[in-house]
C-alpha positions as a Markdown table, in Angstrom:
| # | Residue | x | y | z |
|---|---|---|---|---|
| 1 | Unk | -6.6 | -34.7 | 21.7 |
| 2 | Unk | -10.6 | -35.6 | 20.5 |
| 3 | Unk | -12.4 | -34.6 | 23.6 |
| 4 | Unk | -10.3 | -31.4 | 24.1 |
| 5 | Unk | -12.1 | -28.3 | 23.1 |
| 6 | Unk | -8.9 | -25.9 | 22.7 |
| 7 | Unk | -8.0 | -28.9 | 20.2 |
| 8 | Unk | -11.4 | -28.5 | 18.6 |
| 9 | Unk | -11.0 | -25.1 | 18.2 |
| 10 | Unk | -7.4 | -25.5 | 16.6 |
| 11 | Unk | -8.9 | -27.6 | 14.1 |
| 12 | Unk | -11.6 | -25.2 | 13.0 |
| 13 | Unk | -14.4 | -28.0 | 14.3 |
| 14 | Unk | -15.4 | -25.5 | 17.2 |
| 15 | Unk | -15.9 | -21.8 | 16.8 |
| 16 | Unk | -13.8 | -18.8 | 18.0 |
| 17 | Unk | -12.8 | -15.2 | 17.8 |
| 18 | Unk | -9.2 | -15.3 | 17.0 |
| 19 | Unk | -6.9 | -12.7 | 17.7 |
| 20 | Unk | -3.6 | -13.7 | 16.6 |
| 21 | Unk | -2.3 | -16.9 | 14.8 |
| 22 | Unk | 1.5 | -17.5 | 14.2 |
| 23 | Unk | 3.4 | -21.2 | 13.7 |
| 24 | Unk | 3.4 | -21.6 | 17.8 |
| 25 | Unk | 0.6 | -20.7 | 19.3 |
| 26 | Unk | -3.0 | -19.0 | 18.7 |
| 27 | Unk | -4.8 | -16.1 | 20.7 |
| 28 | Unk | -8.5 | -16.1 | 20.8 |
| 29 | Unk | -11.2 | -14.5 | 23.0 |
| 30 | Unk | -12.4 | -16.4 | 26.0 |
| 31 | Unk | -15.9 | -17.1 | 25.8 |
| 32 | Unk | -16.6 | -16.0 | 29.6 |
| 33 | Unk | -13.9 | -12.9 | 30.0 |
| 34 | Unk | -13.6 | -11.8 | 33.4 |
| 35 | Unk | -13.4 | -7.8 | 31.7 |
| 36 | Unk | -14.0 | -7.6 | 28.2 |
| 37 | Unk | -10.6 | -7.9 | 26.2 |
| 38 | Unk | -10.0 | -11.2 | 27.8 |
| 39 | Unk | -7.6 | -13.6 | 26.4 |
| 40 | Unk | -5.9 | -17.2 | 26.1 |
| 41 | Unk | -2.9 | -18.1 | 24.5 |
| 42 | Unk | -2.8 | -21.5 | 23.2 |
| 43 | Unk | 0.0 | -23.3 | 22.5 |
| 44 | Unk | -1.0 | -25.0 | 19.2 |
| 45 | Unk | 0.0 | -28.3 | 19.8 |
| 46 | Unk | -1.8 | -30.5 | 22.5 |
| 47 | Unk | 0.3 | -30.0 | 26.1 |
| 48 | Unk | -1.7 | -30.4 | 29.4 |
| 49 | Unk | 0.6 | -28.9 | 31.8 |
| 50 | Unk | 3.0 | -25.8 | 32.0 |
| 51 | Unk | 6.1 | -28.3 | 32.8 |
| 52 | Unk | 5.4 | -30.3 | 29.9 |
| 53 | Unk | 6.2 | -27.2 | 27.5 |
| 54 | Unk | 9.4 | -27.3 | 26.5 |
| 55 | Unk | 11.6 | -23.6 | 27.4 |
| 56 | Unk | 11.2 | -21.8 | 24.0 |
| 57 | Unk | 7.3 | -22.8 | 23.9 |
| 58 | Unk | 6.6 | -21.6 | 27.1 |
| 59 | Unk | 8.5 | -18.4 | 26.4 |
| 60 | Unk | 7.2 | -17.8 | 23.1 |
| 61 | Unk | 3.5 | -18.2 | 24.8 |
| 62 | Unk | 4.5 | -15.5 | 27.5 |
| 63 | Unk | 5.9 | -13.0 | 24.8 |
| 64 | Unk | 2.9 | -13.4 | 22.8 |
| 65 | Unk | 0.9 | -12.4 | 26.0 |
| 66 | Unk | 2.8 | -9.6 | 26.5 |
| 67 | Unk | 2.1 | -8.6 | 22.8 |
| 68 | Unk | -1.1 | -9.1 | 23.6 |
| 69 | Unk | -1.2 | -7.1 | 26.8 |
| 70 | Unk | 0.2 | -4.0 | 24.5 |
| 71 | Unk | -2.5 | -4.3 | 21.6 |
| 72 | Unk | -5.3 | -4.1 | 24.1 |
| 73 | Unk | -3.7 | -1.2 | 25.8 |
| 74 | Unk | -4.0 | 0.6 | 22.2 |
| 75 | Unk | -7.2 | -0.9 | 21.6 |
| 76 | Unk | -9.8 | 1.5 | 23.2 |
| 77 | Unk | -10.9 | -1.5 | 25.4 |
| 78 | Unk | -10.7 | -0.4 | 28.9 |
| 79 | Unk | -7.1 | -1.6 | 30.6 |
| 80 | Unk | -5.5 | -0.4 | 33.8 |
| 81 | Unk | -3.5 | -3.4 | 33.8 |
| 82 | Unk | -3.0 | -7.4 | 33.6 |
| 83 | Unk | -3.3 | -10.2 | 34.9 |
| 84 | Unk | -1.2 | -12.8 | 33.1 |
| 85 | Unk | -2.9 | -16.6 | 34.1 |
| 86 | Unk | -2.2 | -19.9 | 33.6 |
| 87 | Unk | -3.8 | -22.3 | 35.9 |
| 88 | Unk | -2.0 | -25.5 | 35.6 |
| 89 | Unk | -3.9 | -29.0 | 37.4 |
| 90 | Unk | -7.1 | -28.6 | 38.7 |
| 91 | Unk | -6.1 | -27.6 | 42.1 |
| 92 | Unk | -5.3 | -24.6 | 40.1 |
| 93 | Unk | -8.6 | -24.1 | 38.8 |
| 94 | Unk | -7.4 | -25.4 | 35.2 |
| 95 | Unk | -11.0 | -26.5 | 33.9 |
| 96 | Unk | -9.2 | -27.0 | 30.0 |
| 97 | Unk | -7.0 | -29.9 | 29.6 |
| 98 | Unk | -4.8 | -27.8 | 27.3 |
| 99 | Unk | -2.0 | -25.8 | 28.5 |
| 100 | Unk | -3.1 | -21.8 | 28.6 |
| 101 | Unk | -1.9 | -18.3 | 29.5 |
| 102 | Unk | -4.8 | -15.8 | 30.9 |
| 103 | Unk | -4.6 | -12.3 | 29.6 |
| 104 | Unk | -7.2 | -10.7 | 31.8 |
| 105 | Unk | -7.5 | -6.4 | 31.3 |
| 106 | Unk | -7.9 | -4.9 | 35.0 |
| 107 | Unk | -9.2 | -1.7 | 36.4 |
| 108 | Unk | -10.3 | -0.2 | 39.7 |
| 109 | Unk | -13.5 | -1.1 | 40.6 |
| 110 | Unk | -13.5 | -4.4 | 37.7 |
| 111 | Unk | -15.1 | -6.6 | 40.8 |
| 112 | Unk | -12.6 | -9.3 | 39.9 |
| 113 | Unk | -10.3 | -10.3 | 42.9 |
| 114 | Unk | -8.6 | -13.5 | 44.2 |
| 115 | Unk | -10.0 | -14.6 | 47.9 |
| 116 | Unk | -6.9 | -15.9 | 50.2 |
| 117 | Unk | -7.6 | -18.6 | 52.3 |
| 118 | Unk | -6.9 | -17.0 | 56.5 |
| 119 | Unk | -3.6 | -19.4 | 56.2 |
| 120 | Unk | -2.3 | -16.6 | 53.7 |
| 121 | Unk | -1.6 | -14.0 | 56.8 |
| 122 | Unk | 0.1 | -16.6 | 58.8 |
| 123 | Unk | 3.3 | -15.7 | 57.8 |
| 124 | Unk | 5.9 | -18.7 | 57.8 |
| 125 | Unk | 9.6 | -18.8 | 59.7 |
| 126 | Unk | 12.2 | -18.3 | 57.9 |
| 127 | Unk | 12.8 | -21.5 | 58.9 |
| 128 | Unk | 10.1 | -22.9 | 56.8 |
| 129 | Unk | 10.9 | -20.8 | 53.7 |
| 130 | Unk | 14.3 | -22.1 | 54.0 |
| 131 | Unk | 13.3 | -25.7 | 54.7 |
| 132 | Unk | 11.2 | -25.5 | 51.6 |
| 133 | Unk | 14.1 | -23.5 | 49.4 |
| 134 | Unk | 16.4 | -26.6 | 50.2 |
| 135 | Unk | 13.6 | -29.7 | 49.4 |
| 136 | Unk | 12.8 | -27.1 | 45.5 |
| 137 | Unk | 16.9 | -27.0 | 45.3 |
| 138 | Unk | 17.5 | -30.9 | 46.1 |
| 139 | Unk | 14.9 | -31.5 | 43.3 |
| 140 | Unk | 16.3 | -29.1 | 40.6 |
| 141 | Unk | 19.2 | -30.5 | 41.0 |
| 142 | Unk | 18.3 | -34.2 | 40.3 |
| 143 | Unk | 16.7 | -32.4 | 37.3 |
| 144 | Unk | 13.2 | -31.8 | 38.3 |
């Protein structure tokens, strides 16, 4: 895609500190890391949304971010933890066009956290969850 910068990037026409490069997928460093160590994983190939990836894509993306995870753990960069992103529409704060997994290093005290909105402590029935459990079942089943 011409106006997508992950695109640019693939094709060498935009800068970036790459990590890791195999026939799938490239890792580089995200220009404004929440910690330092802060990575996406790019699927190499132009695909907006996490249900347009096809199974072994998006599995070979999530492997890679685990591999990830693991080499910044032995890195010397400080790493409690992960956070493993992907933001997916822009309800979902996906500001890149271009499908991406988030490897975010955590630790106590990072000053990184997700605000819930005061709907999050209203808990639902059970007759909600199942209500919603059965409309997400009816649509897997037509193939969704």
């Amino acid at each position: 895609m011409t106006d997508c910068p992950f695109c640019k990037i693939l094709a060498g026409e935009l800068p970036s500190s790459q990590v890791y490069q195999d026939q799938h997928c490239t890792v580089i460093m995200d220009i404004q890391p929440i910690n330092p160590g802060h990575m996406l994983v790019l699927p190499n190939e132009h695909i907006t949304h996490l249900t347009e990836l096809d199974p072994e894509l998006t599995s070979h993306l999530f492997l890679t971010a685990r591999k990830m995870a693991a080499g910044l753990m032995d890195s010397g960069i400080e790493a409690e933890g992960f956070n493993l992103w992907l933001a997916d529409g822009k309800a979902a704060f996906q500001e890149v066009p271009h499908a991406h997994v988030h490897v975010i290093p955590r630790f106590g005290g990072d000053g990184f956290s997700f605000d819930f909105s005061p709907r999050y402590f209203e808990l639902p029935t059970r007759d909600e969850l199942e209500k919603n459990a059965y409309h997400i079942r009816g649509a897997l089943e037509k193939g969704g």
